[in-house]
C-alpha positions as CSV (number, residue, x, y, z in Angstrom):
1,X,10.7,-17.3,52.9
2,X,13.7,-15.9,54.1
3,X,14.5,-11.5,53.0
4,X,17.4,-12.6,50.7
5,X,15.5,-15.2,48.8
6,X,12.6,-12.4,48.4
7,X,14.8,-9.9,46.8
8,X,16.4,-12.0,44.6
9,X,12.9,-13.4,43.5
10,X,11.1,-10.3,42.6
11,X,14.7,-8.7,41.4
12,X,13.6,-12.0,39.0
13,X,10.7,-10.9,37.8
14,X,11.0,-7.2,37.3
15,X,14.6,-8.5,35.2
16,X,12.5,-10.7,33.1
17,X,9.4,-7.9,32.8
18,X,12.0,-5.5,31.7
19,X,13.0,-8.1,29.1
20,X,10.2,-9.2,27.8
21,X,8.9,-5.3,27.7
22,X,12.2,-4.6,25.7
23,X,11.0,-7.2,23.1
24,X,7.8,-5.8,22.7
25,X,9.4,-2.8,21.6
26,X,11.8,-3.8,19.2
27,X,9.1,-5.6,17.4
28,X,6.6,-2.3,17.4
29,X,10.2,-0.6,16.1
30,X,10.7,-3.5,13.5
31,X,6.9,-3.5,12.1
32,X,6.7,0.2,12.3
33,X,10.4,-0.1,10.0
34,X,8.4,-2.6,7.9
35,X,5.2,-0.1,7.4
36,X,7.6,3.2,6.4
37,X,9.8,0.7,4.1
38,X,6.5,-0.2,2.5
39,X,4.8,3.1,1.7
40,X,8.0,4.3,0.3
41,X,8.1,1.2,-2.2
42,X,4.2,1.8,-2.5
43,X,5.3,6.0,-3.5
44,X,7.9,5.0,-5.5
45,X,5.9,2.8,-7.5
46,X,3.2,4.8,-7.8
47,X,5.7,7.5,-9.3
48,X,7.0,5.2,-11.8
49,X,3.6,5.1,-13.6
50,X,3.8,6.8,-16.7
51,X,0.9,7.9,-19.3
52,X,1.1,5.2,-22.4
53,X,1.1,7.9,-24.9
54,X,2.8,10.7,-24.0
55,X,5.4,9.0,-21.2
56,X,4.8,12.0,-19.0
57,X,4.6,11.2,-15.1
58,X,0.7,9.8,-14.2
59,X,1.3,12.0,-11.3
60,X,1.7,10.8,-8.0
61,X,0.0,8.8,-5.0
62,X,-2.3,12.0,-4.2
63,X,-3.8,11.2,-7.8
64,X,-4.1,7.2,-8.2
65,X,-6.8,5.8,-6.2
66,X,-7.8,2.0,-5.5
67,X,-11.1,1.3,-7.7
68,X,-13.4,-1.3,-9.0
69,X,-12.7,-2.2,-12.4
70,X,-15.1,-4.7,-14.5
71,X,-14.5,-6.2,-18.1
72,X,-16.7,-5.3,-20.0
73,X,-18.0,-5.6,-23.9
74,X,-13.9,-6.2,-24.8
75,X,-13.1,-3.2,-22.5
76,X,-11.7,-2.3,-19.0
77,X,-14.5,0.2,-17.2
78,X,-13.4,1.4,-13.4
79,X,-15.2,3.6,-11.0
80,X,-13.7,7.3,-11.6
81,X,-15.2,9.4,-8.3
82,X,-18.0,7.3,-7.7
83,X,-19.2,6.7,-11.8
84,X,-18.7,3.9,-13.7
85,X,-16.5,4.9,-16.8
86,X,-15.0,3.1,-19.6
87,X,-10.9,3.1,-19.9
88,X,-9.9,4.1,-23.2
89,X,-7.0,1.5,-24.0
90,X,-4.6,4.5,-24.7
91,X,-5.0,4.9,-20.7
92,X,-4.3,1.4,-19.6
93,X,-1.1,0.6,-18.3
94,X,0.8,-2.9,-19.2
95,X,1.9,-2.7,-15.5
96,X,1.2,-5.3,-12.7
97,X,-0.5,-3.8,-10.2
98,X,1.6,-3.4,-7.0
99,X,-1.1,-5.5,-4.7
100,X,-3.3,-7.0,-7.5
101,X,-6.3,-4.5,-7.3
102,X,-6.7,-1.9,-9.9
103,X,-6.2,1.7,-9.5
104,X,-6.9,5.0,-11.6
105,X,-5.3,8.1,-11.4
106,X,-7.1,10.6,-12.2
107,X,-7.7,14.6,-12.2
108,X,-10.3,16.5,-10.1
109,X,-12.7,16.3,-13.0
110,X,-12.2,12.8,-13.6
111,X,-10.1,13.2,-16.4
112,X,-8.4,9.7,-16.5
113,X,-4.2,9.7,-16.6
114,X,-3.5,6.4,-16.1
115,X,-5.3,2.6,-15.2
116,X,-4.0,-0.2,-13.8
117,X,-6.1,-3.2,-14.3
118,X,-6.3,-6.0,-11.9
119,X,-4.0,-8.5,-11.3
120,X,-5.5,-11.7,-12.2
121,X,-3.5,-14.5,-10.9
122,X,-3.4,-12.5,-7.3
């Protein structure tokens, strides 16, 4: 193969690495655009929640917490740190969930502020 050939060849292929690099990186930009845009919808939504009785803020992400929730005997119960608890009704939100799985939020003591229920047809 003659020199000229040779450079023009490998100029080639370092062009098209540098492309196809360049891609790579605007889609790790583009999801990593995606994931912020999404945990600000998901904080946002979380600080929408408000307590059924009393309107006041449920509190924030920091309090709500993904759980398992069961209906039971005509009643929601949910794990609350790690125990099974019933939800009193004037707790329960008429919210769909944001993802379809249930959430509590909850104090340090387990003093329940708000519940989500599950969505169903998720």
């Amino acid at each position: 193969m003659s020199r000229p050939l040779t450079i023009a060849m490998t100029s080639l292929i370092v062009l098209l690495g540098c492309a196809a690099w360049g891609v790579g990186i605007r889609a790790e930009d583009r999801a990593a655009t995606q994931d912020r845009a999404m945990q600000e919808d998901r904080g946002a939504w979380f600080r929408s929640l408000k307590q059924p009785v009393t309107g006041m803020s449920c509190c924030d992400v920091s309090d709500c917490r993904r759980t398992e929730a069961d209906w039971r005997g005509g009643q929601w119960w949910a794990k609350v740190q790690d125990s099974w608890t019933p939800i009193p009704p004037d707790k329960q939100l008429q919210k769909l969930s944001i993802d379809g799985d249930a959430y509590v939020c909850s104090g340090p003591r387990g003093t329940i502020y708000c519940f989500i229920p599950p969505s169903m047809a998720m």
